[in-house]
N, C-alpha and C positions, 0 to 999 in steps of 0.2 A: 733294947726291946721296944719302949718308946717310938724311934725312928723306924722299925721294923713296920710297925703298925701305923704310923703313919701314911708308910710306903705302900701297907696295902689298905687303908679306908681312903685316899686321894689322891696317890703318887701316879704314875703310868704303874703298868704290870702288877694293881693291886687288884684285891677281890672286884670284881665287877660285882655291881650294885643289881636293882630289880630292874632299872632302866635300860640297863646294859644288855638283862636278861631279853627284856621287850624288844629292845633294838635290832638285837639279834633274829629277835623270830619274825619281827615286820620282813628283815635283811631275806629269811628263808623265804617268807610269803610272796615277797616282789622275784624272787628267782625264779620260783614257781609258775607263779603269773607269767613270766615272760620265755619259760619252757610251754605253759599253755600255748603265748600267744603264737611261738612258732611249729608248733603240732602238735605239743604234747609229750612228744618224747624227744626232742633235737633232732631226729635226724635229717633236717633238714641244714645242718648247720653244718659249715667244711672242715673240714681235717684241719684247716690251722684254728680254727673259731673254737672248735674242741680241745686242742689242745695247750691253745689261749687259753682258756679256761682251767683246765686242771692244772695248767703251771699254778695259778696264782690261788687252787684250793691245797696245793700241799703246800706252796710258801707261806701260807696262813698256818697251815699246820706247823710248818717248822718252827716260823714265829710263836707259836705257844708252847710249843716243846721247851723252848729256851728261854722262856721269860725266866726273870732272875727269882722271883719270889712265887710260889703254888700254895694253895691250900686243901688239903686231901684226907679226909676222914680228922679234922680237928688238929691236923700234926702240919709242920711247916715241911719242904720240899726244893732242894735247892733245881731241881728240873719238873716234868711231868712223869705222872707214875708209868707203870710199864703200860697199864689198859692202853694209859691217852699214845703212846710211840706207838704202840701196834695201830693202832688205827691211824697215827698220822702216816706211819708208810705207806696206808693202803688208799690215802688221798681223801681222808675224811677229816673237815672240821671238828675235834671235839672236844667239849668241854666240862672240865674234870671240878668235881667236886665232893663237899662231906658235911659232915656234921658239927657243929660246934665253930662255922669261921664266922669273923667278923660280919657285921652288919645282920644279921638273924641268921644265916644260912650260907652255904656253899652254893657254887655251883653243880647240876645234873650232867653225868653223860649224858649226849644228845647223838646216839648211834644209827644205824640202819632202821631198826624198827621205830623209834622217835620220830623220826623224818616220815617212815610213812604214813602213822599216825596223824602226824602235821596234814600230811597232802588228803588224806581222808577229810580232815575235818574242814581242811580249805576246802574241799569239792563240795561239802555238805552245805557249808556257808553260800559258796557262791550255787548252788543249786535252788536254796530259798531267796535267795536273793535275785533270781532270774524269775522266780515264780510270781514274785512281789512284783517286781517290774511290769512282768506279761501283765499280770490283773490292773495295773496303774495305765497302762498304753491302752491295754482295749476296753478297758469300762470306766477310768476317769479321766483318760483324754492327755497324759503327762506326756509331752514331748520330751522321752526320756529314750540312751539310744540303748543297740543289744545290750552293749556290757557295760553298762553303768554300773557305778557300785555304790553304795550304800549313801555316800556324801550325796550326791547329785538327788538322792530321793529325800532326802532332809532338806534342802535346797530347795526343790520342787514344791516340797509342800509349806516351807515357810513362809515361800512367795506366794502361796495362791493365801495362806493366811497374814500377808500384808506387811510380811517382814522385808528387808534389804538384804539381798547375801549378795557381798561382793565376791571377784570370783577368785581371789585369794583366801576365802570362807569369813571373812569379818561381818560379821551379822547381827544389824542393829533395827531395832522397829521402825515404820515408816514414821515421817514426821507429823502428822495427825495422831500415832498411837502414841508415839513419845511426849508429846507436846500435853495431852492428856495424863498421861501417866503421872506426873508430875506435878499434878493438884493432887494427887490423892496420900492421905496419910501414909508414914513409914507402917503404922499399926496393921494397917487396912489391907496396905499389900503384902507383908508380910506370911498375916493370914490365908489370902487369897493361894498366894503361890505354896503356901505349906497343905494347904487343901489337892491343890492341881499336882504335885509330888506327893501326895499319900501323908504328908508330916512326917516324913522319916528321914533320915540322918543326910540326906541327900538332897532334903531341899533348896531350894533358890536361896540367894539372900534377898532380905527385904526391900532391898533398892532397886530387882529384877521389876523391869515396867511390865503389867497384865498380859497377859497373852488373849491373842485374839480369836475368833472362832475359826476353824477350819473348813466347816461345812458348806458349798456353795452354795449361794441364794442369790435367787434375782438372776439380774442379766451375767453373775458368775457362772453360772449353772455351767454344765458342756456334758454333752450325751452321746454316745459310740456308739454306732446302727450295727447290732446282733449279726456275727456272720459277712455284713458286708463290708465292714474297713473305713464306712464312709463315715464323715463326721457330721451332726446335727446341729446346729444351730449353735455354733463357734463363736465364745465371744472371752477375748481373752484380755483381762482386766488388767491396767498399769501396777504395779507392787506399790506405788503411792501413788493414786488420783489424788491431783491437785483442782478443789472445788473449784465450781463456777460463782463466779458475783450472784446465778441469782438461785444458785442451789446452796450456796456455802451452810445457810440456816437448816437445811434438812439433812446434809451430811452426817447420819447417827456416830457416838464413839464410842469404842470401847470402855465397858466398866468392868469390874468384879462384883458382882450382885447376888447374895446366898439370901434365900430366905427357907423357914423351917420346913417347907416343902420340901427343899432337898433332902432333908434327912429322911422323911418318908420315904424318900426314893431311894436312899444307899439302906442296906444293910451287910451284916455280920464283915467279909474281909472286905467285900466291895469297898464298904466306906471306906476303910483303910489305906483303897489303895486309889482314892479318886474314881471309881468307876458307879455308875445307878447301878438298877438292880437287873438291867440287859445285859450289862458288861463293855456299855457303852464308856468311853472317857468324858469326863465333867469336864465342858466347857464353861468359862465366864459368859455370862449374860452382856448384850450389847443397852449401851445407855440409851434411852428415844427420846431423853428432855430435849425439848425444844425442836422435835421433829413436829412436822407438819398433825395436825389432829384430822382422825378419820373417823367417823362416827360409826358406832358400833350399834346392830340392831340384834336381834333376839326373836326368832320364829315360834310363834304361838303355837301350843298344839292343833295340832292336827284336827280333834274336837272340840276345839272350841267353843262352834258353832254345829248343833244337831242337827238332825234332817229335819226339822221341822221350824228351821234357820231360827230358833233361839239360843241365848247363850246357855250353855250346859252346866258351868256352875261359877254365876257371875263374880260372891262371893270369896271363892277362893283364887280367881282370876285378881282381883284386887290388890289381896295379898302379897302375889307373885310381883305383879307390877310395883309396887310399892319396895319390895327387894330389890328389882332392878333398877330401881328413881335412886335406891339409897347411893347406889354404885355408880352410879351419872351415862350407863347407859342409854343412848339417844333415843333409842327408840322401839317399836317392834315390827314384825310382817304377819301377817296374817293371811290365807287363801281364802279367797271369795270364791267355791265349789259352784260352778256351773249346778252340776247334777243337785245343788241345794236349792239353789234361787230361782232356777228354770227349773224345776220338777216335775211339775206336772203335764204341761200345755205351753205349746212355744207361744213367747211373748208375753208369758205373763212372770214379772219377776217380784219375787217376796226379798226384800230385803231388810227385813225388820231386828233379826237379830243381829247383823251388822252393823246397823245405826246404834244400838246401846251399845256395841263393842266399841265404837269408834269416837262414842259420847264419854265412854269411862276413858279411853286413851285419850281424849282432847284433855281428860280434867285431870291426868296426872300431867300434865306438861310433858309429852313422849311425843317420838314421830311416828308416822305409821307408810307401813310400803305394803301396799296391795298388790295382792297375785290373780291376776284372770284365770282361774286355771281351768281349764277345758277338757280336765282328764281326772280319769276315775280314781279314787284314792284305798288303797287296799290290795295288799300283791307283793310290797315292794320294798325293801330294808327297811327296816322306821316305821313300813306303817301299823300304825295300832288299834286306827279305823278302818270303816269301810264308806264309803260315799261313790257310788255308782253313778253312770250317767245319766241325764235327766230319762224320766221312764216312759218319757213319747220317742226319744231317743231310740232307745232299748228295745220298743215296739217294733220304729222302723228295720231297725237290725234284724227282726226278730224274722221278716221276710224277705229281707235284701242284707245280707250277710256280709257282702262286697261295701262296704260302708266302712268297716274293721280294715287296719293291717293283716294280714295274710303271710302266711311262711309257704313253704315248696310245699309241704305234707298237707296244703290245707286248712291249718289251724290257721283259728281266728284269733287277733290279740283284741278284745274291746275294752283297752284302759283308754284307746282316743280313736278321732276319724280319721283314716285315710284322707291320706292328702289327696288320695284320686280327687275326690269328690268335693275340691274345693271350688269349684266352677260347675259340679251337677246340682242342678236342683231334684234333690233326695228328700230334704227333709221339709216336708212339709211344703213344698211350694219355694223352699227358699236354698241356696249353696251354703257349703258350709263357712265360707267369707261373710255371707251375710247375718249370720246366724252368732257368727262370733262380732262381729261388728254393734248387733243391734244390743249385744248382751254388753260390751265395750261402754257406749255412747249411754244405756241405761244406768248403767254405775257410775260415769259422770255429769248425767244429771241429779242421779238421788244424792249425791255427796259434793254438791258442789260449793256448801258450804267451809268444808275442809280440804279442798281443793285452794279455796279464797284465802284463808286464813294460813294455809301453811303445813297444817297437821299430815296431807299426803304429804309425805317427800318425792315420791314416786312408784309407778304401776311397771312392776314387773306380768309383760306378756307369757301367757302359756304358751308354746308352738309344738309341744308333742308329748310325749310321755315324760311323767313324774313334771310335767309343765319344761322340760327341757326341750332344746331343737334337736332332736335326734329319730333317728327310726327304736320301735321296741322290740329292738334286735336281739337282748337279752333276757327275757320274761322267768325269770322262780317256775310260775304257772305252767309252760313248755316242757318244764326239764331243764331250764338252764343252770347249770351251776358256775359256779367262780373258779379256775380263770377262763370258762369255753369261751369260743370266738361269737357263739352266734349265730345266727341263719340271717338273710335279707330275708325283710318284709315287702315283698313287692308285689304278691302273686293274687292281691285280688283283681278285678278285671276293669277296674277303669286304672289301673298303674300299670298292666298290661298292653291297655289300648294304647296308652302313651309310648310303653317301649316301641311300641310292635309300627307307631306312627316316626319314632327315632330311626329306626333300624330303613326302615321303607327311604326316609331323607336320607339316610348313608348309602344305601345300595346294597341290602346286606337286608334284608327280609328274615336269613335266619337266622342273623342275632337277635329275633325279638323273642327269646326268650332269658331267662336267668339260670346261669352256672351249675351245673349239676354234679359239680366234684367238688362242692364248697366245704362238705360233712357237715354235720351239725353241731347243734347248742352247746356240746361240749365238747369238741373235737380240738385238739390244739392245732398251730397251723401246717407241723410238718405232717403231720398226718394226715393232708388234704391236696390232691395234686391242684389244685387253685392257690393258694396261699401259701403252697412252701415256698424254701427259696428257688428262682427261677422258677415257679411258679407261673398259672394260664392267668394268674390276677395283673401283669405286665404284656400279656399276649395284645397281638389288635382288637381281638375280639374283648378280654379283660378291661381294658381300656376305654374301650368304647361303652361296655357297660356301667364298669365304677362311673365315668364321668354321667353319665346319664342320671344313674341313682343319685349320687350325690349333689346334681344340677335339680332334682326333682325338690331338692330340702331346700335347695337355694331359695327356691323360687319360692314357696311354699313360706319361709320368711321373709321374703322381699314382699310379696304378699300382703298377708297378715300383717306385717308393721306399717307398710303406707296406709292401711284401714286405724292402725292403733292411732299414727301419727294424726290421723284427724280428730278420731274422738279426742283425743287427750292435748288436742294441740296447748302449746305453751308449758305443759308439763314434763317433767323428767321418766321418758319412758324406757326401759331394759327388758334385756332378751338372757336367757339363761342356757351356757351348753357345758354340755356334760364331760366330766374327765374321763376316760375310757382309755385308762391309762396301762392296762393288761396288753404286754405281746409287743410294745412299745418298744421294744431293743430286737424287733425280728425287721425283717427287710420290710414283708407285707404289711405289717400292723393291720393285721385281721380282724380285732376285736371293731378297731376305728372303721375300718372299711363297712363291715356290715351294719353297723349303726348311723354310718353315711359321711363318716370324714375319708374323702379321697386324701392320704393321708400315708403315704407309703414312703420309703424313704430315699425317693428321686423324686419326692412331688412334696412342694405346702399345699397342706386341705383345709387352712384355716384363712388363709389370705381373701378368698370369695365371700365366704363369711363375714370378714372381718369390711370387707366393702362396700354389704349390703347392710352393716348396722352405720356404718358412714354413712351412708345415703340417708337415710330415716333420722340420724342423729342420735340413734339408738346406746345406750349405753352397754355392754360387753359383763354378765354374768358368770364366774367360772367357779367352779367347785375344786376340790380334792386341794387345797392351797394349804392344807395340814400333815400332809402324809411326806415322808421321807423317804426314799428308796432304799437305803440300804436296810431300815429296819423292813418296808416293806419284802423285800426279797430276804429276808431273816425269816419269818413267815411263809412266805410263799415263795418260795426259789424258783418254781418249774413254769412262773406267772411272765417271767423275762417283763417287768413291770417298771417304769420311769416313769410314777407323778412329777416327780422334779422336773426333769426335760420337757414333758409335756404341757406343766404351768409356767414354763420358760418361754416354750416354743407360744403356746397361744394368748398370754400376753403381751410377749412383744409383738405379735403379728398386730394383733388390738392397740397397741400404744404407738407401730410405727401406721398403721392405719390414720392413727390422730381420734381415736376413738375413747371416751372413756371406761375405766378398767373398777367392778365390782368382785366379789369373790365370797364365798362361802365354805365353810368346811363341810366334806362330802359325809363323814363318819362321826358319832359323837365322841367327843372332846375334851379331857379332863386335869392332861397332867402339863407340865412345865415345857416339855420337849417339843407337843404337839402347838401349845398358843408361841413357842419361840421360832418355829418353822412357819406358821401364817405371819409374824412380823418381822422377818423376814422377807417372805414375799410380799407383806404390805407395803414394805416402804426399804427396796432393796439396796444394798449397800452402796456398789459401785455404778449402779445407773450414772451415767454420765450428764444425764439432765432432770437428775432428780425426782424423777415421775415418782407416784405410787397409787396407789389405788383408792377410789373418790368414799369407801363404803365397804365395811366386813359387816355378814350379817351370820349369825350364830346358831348353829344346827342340836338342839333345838332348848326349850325353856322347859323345865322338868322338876321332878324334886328329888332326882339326882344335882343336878344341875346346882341346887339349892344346899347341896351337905355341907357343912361347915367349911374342910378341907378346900370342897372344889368350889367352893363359892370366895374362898382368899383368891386362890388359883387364879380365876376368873376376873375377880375384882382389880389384880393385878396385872393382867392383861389387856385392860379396859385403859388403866390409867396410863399404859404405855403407846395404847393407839393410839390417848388422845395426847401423846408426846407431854404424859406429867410424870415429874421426878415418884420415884416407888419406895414404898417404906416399909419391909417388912417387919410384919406383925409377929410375936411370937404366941403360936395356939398355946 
């Protein structure tokens, strides 16, 4: 008996184990596959290929018929029972078993129905598995081919998270992650990796080095243009960059970093299983000691400063500041409101409440970045005032209308001036260059003392609405809502005289007017024969248009900054434009077009741009550098929306310009996800020469801002911009 059982727990022709069981069905799977790969059903294969084949499926069968030793319902079996002979005569593999044999179990018949069973649920697998694919090729860019299978997308994405797979599958971390790994306590990672597998039975062992973030940031980024196939702003990162001599010091590493905030963010099975409370997967945090330090500012409210340009409640302003000294925030910004200081009568400016605001910020030892802003406040996400344009302004409006941006229907936007009229003398005897110039040159004389000493860091210029360079393509006020495209602002009549003088140099008199199949404010763009795809927004006539509008903004900042560049000469002056990041994965980028980035995706609209803040010396403001696409499209799916791509695309235009790189978050800001997404794009992983960006400035200073929770949050964020080791605190 003894020997009997030895014969079948290890001999040949003993009980096949679970392995055996596996091997087998992998053996059915690969048959199947390779009936796939030749039609589907063989017939394509000849009379001897066929019948190649069933010799060697009943030889198999005969071979099991006669094995020496069976096990079949718990009883021993000097052949196969009858079930398993009928079916080997009938040229079927099968394998016979029962109840009670060695190693936990028998083998199952695996008959006619088993098998199709099988082919079902292979079809089902490899149908999700085609589906995964298709969504990886056209929206994250994986050079992955039709029939990949499952390894090559684990492969894919290991590598884009910084791992090595060689192509025998041995997959070990780069040598910057491993090399790191390896300072850190057994205790620590341990932790770490039982958190990122839920702690259950199947975690890592401790000696498993961190895992690295998967999310693309920075010049990883890679974006798939909606419908058209073409790819965006390609940049495909080595699986280990080997630093440069004079980047080595900013290269971030990977750590495992929890602090109590996570728990906030997991509950009830989430936590359990690694995932917040989106059902997003818990990445480790990147370490930033010893990255480069970026100085982080903090926008004052909005009120600050009253219409009657005193501070509104200096007292409690004190306070605030004094939170943010605790936290080593650098500094703050503030808007110096035209419609405050010029109120009443052009050329006369009150600046008195400014000077106490800028005398308390000198005495907490803070910096301050001054905004010119030459547009109305009130209308606009955030805003929680109203400060209108100065009220001789408003006068002149009040009989020349044409002074405003203008839509097709008409409607006037008066949050700022038309650029028509940057060369009419409208207001008062003077253009509106001169007008913004004299108000420039008067703000650095009344503060030239903080100019001397340091306390400006620098004057961010206003050049359009919400003080960004853009058209007010999108106005609340209109009817716009989130995601429409927009209407062009072009239709008052000195923006007109211009087309209509464009059109006349082309030869082409009746393109001087503006598209009339664009839809409106909320139109999305296939529902516009301008903007769908193929689309009259690529026609010669489209063409000739966008470029015109979009040369109208150009100019209009090339403008305005060589006026800035005198007043301010020697100081650090910045231009601020806007993410207009809705519609971004369509061909046309509709929303960009009508707000004036020519910007479609056979064309960069931000390279002009980015040439005219080169000329001025201008520094490069950009927003939304907190928003994530996939949660954004989690939200808003029908918005076809890329912040990512687009804070990809118009930085690097700006960094290979040779131009400095600011940023702000477009939307308030509170939790771990959103400040790990801006440092990220702070100070991006695999830039190959290290860049990052000179200054975050933080949208906005509140007493939300201030709650306990979000005030660690923050605190925490601060200390990794300024690349200092992080400690979390337990609330």
């Amino acid at each position: 008996m003894a020997r009997e059982m030895e014969k079948l727990g290890g001999g040949g022709g003993g009980v096949p184990s679970e392995d055996d069981d596996d091997d087998e069905e992998m053996e059915v799977k690969e048959e199947e596959e390779e009936d796939d790969d030749d039609g589907g059903g063989g017939d394509d294969l000849d009379d001897d290929a066929v019948a190649m084949k069933r010799g060697m499926a009943i030889a198999r069968a005969d071979e099991a018929a006669a094995a020496a030793v069976r096990v079949y319902g718990g009883r021993y079996f000097e052949a196969a029972p009858p079930r398993a002979a009928a079916a080997a005569e009938e040229g079927e593999v099968v394998v016979v078993g029962g109840m009670g044999g060695v190693g936990g179990g028998g083998r199952r018949s695996r008959g006619r129905e088993e098998k199709e069973r099988t082919k079902l649920r292979e079809r089902h697998r490899r149908a999700i598995t085609a589906r995964i694919l298709a969504g990886l090729r056209r929206h994250g860019n994986y050079n992955l081919r039709v029939r990949a299978d499952i390894n090559e997308v684990i492969a894919a994405l290991a590598r884009e998270a910084g791992w090595v797979v060689l192509p025998d599958g041995t997959t070990f971390p780069s040598s910057s992650s491993s090399s790191h790994s390896h300072s850190h306590s057994h205790s620590h990672s341990h932790s770490q990796a039982a958190r990122l597998a839920g702690a259950g039975e199947g975690a890592p062992p401790a000696t498993a080095p961190p895992l690295r973030g998967v999310s693309p940031a920075g010049a990883s980024f890679r974006t798939l243009d909606y419908r058209t196939g073409r790819l965006r702003g390609v940049f495909t990162p080595s699986p280990s960059p080997s630093p440069s001599p004079s980047s080595s010091s900013f290269l971030p590493r990977c750590v495992p970093i929890r602090s109590p905030a996570d728990d906030l963010l997991l509950s009830g099975d989430n936590k359990q299983q690694g995932m917040d409370a989106r059902g997003r997967a818990l990445v480790p945090d990147r370490e930033y000691v010893g990255t480069p330090c970026i100085p982080v500012y903090v926008m004052l409210p909005l009120g600050v400063i009253n219409m009657k340009c005193e501070m509104a409640d200096p007292e409690g302003l004190v306070k605030y500041l004094e939170e943010l000294k605790s936290i080593n925030v650098d500094g703050v910004m503030v808007d110096c409101w035209w419609g405050i200081v010029e109120a009443h009568s052009p050329g006369k400016y009150n600046w008195d409440g400014y000077k106490e605001l800028f005398r308390i910020v000198s005495e907490m030892k803070l910096k301050l970045q001054a905004v010119m802003s030459f547009h109305e406040c009130g209308g606009n996400v955030g805003d929680d005032v109203t400060i209108p344009l100065p009220s001789w302004v408003i006068e002149i409006g009040n009989s020349n209308q044409d002074i405003y941006f203008t839509d097709r229907e008409g409607r006037r936007n008066t949050e700022c001036l038309s650029w028509g009229i940057d060369k009419e003398r409208v207001l008062k005897g003077r253009t509106a260059l001169e007008v913004y110039f004299d108000y420039m040159r008067s703000f650095r004389v009344e503060f030239n003392q903080f100019f001397e000493n340091g306390v400006i860091s620098d004057v961010e210029i206003g050049l359009g609405p919400c003080g960004e360079l853009r058209y007010p393509s999108y106005p609340a006020k209109n009817g716009w809502r989130y995601p429409g495209i927009g209407e062009f602002q072009c239709y008052d009549k000195y923006l007109m005289r211009s087309l209509r003088k464009a059109a006349e140099a082309r030869g082409h008199t009746f393109w001087a007017t503006g598209p009339d199949n664009a839809g409106t404010y909320t139109s999305q763009p296939h529902e516009t024969e301008f903007f769908s795809d193929g689309g009259s927004y690529d026609s010669y006539y489209g063409r000739f248009f966008l470029g015109w509008y979009s040369q109208v903004l150009v100019d209009h900042a090339d403008r305005v900054l060589s006026l800035a560049k005198l007043a301010f000469e020697g100081s650090q002056i910045a231009a601020k434009i806007s993410g207009v990041h809705w519609w971004y994965k369509t061909a046309s980028h509709a929303a960009e077009l009508t707000a004036g980035f020519y910007n479609p995706c056979n064309r960069d609209g931000y390279a002009a741009i980015a040439a005219v803040l080169k000329k001025h010396g201008v520094a490069l403001n950009f927003t939304c550098v907190e928003l994530r696409t996939l949660d954004h499209n989690m939200d808003y799916p029908d918005a076809m929306a890329d912040p990512e791509g687009l804070v990809w695309q118009v930085v690097n235009a700006a960094w290979d310009a040779g131009i400095l790189v600011a940023s702000e978050n477009a939307l308030p800001c509170y939790d771990r996800d959103g400040y790990n997404k801006i440092l990220e794009n702070a100070k991006p992983l695999d830039d190959p020469d290290g860049r990052h960006l000179i200054a975050f400035t933080y949208l906005r200073l509140s007493p939300t801002l201030l709650e306990r929770q979000n005030f660690l949050e923050f605190e925490r964020f601060v200390k990794q911009m300024h690349g200092e080791a992080v400690l979390d605190i337990l609330v």
